[in-house]
C-alpha positions in Angstrom: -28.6 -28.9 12.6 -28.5 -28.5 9.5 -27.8 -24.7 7.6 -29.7 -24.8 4.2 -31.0 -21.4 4.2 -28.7 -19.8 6.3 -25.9 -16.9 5.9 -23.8 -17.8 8.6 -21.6 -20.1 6.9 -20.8 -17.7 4.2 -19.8 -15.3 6.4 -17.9 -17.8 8.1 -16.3 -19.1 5.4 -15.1 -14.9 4.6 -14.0 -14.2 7.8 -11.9 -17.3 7.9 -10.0 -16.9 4.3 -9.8 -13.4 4.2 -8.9 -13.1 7.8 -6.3 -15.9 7.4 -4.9 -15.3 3.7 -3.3 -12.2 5.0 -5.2 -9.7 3.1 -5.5 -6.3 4.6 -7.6 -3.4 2.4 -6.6 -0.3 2.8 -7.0 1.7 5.7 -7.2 -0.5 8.4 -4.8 -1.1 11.1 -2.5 -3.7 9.8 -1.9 -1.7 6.3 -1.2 1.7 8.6 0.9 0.3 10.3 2.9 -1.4 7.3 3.0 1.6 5.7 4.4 3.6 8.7 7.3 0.9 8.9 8.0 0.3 5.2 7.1 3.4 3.3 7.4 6.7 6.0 11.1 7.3 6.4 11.2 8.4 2.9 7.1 9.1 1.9 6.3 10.3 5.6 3.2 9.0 7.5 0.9 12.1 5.7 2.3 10.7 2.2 4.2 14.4 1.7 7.4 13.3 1.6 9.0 16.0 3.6 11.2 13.7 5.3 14.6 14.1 5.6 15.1 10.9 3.2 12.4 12.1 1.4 14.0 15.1 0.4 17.3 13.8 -0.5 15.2 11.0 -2.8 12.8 13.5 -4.1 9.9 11.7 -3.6 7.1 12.7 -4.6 3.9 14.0 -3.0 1.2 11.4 -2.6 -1.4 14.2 -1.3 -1.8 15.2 -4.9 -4.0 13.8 -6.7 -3.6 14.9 -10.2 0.4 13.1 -9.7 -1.2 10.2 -8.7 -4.0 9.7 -10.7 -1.8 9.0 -13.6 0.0 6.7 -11.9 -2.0 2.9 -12.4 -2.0 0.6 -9.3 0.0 -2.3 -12.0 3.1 0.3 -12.2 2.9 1.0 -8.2 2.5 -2.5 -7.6 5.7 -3.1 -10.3 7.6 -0.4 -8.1 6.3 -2.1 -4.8 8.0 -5.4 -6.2 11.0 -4.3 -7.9 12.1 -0.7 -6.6 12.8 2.2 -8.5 16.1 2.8 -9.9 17.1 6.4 -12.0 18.8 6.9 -15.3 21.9 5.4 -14.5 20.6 2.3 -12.8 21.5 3.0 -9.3 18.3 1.9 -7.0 16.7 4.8 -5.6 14.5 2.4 -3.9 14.4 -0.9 -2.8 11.1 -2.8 -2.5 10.2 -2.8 0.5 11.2 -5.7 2.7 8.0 -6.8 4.7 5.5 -6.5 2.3 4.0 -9.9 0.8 2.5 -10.1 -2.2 -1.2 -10.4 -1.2 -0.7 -6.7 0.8 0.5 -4.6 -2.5 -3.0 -3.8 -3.7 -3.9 -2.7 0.3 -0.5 -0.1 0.0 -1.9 1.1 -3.5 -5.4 2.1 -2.1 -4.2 3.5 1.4 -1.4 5.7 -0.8 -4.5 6.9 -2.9 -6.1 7.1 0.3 -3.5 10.0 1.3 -4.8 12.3 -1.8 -8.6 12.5 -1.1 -9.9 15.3 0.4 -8.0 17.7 -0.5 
């Protein structure tokens, strides 16, 4: 049968490369819980930063956001890659380990995520 007028393949054809590339985008499951494993035991799973590690880094606090909005997703997606390191250059964070390339931009918008309705 042939599929001239219809949708499905499209869809198909979505499903199948974003499903399969890796790509998560934002808030769903996948990017929660890559957040929680990579990012909370210094940022905390509210964004906060009231963790013990978090305190002792001085992170800041993703919930606000006036802080993060001027912050652009290239520099958090330059300090997802490379880390953060102070004055002195002694790394005050290392990029996190299990986060590919094509799941940056999914960290960015569930970090923003942690700001909104506030």
């Amino acid at each position: 049968m042939y599929l001239k007028n219809c949708r499905l393949p499209g869809v198909l054809f979505a499903a199948v490369f974003f499903g399969a590339s890796g790509r998560s985008f934002g808030n769903d499951a996948a990017t929660v819980k890559l957040f929680e494993s990579e990012c909370s035991t210094c940022h905390g799973k509210d964004g906060k930063g009231k963790t013990s590690m978090g305190r002792k880094k001085n992170v800041e606090d993703w919930t606000d956001g006036d802080r993060l909005s001027k912050v652009t997703d290239d520099e958090m997606k330059a300090i997802l890659e490379k880390g953060i390191k102070d004055k002195d250059g002694n790394v005050t964070m290392k990029p996190p380990k299990k986060v590919q390339a094509g799941q940056f931009d999914a960290l960015i918008k569930y970090s923003r995520s942690l700001s909104r309705g506030k």
